[in-house]
N, C-alpha and C positions, 0 to 999 in steps of 0.2 A: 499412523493416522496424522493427518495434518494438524497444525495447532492454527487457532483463527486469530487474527487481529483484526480488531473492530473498529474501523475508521469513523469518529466520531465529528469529522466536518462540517457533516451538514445539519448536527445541532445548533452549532455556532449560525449556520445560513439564516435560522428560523429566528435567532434571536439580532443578528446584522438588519433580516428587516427593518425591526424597527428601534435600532439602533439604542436598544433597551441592555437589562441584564441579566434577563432566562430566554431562555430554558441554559442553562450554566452548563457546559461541554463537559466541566472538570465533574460534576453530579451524573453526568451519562455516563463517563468514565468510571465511575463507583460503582455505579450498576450493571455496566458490561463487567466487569471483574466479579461482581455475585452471580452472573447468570454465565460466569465460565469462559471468559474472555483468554485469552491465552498472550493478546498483545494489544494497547492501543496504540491505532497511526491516525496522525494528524498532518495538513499540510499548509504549512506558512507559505501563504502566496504572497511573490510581492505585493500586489496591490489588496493586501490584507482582505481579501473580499468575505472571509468568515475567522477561520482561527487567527485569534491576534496575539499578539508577543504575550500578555497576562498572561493567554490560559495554558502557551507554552511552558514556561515560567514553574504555575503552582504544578501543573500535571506532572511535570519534572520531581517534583516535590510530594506529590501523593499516590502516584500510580503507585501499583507493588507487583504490575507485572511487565513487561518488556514494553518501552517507548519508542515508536519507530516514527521519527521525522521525514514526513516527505518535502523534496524541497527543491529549486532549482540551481544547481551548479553556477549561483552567484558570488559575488566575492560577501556583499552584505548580510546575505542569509547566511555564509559560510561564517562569520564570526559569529553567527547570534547562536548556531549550533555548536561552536568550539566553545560559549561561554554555557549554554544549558547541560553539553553531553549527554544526548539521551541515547542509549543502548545501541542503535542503531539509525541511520541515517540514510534512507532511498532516494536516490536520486533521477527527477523525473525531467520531461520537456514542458516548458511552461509557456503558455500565451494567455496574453490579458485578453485576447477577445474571447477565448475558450468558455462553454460553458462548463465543460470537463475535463478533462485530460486526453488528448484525442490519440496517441499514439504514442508508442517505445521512443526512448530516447535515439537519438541517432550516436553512437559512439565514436563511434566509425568520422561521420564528418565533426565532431567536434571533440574531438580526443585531446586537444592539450588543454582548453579549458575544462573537460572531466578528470583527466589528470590531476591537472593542479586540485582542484577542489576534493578527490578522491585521497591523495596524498596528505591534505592537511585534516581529512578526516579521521584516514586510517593513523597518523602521527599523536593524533590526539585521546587514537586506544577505540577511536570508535567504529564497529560494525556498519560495514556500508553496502548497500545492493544498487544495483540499475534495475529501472524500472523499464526493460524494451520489449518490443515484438519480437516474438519468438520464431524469431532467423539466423541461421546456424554463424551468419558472419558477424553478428552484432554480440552475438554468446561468444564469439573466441576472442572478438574483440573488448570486451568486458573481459574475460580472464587475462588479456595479454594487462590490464591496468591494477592488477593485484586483488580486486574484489572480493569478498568471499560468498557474494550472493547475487543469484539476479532474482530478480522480478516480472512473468513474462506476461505480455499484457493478453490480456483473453476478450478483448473486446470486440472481437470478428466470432470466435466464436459466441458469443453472450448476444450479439446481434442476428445471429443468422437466421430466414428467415423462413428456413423448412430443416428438417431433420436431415435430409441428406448434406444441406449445407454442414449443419452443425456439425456432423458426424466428422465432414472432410475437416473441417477446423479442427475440430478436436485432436483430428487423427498429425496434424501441422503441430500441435500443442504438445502433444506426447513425443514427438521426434523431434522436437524442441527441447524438450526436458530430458530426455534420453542423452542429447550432444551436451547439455550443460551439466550433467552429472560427471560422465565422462570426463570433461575437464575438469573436474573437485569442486564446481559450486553448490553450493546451496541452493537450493530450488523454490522457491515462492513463486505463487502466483493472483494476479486478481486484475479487476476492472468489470462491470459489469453481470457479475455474478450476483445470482438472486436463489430462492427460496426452490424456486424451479428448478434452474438449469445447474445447479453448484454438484449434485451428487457424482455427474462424471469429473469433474476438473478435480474433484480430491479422490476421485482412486485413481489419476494418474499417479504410476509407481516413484515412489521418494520425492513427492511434493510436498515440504516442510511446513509451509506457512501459506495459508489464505488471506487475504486483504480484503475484505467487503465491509460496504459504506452504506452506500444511499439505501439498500433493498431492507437493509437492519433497521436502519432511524424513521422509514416507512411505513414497518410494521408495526415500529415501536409507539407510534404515534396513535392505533389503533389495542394496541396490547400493553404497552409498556418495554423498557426498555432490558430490564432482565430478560421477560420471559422469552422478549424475540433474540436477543441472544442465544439464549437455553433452546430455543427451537431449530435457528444457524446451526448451533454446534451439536447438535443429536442429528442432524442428518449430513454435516463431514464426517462425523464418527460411524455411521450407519454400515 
């Protein structure tokens, strides 16, 4: 069964509004880990638009389960991460206009600045994935850079907009994870998974790790932030 990590960003969002200091990311993060959390990912954008360097920082200092930095293959974030070390390091495609994260990284055209940043990650002991679309050139090309994980974005399947769509995505997703097993990675996946659509994407076979965000701090907002966790993770375990 997959273990989930619970991207706890868009607490941060809620409290960037107004430029106050709650709802406190690093207290969501307490509470994903009582309601069964198995990893927290956050992601240091550059233009800090929610997680800001503090809550990097203490989370470093109080998680007690797996911290996954997502981040963009910069040289500036690259040190902030060689000074915090957190467990693991994703590395994604970033654009300031983005409301979200709109696609896999491209490996493939920018391979020697993923390199390099991959290089001083994996030097410094830490766990590193790509976060791409899951396309068989973009998975070999990730394993040709020493990685030991990817990340495959499901956000075509999480959009689709009938069942046959989904079905065909999915069936793109599992022969995506299929070629990246093959070549010894580790298999993570997320973007766009919700409360709904997540039951298929963790029985695909040898999917390690789920990544969801915004559909948890959603519910949480209505339930609270344990239970929606505990409710996540009893239907990946399902």
């Amino acid at each position: 069964m997959p273990r989930l990590g619970v991207n706890i960003d868009h607490v941060a969002t809620i409290r960037q509004a107004r430029r106050t200091i709650e709802p406190d990311p690093v207290w969501a993060a307490a509470l994903a880990e009582l309601g069964g959390a198995d990893g927290i990912t956050v992601h240091l954008r550059e233009d800090r638009r929610h997680i800001q360097d503090r809550d990097l920082r203490v989370l470093k200092e109080t998680v007690q389960v797996k911290l996954n930095l997502e981040m963009a293959a910069e040289e500036a974030i690259t040190r902030i991460a060689l000074e915090i070390r957190p467990e693991q390091c994703t590395l994604v495609p970033e654009k300031r206009e983005e409301v979200t994260t709109e696609g896999g990284l491209d490996v493939i055209g920018n391979r020697d600045r993923v390199q390099r940043c991959v290089n001083q990650l994996l030097g410094a002991g830490i766990e590193v994935s790509l976060f791409i679309d899951p396309d068989p050139a973009q998975i070999a090309a990730s394993r040709s850079l020493g990685v030991q994980a990817v990340e495959l974005h499901t956000g075509r399947y999480a959009d689709a907009e009938t069942p046959e769509l989904q079905q065909r995505e999915l069936e793109v997703i599992r022969s995506a994870g299929k070629a990246a097993r093959e070549q010894g990675l580790i298999l993570h996946m997320g973007h766009g998974l919700t409360y709904r659509n997540v039951v298929p994407i963790a029985q695909v076979n040898d999917v390690c790790e789920l990544n969801i965000g915004h559909s948890i701090v959603a519910r949480a907002v209505m339930v609270g932030f344990e239970r929606a966790v505990r409710e996540m993770k009893a239907l990946i375990q399902s």
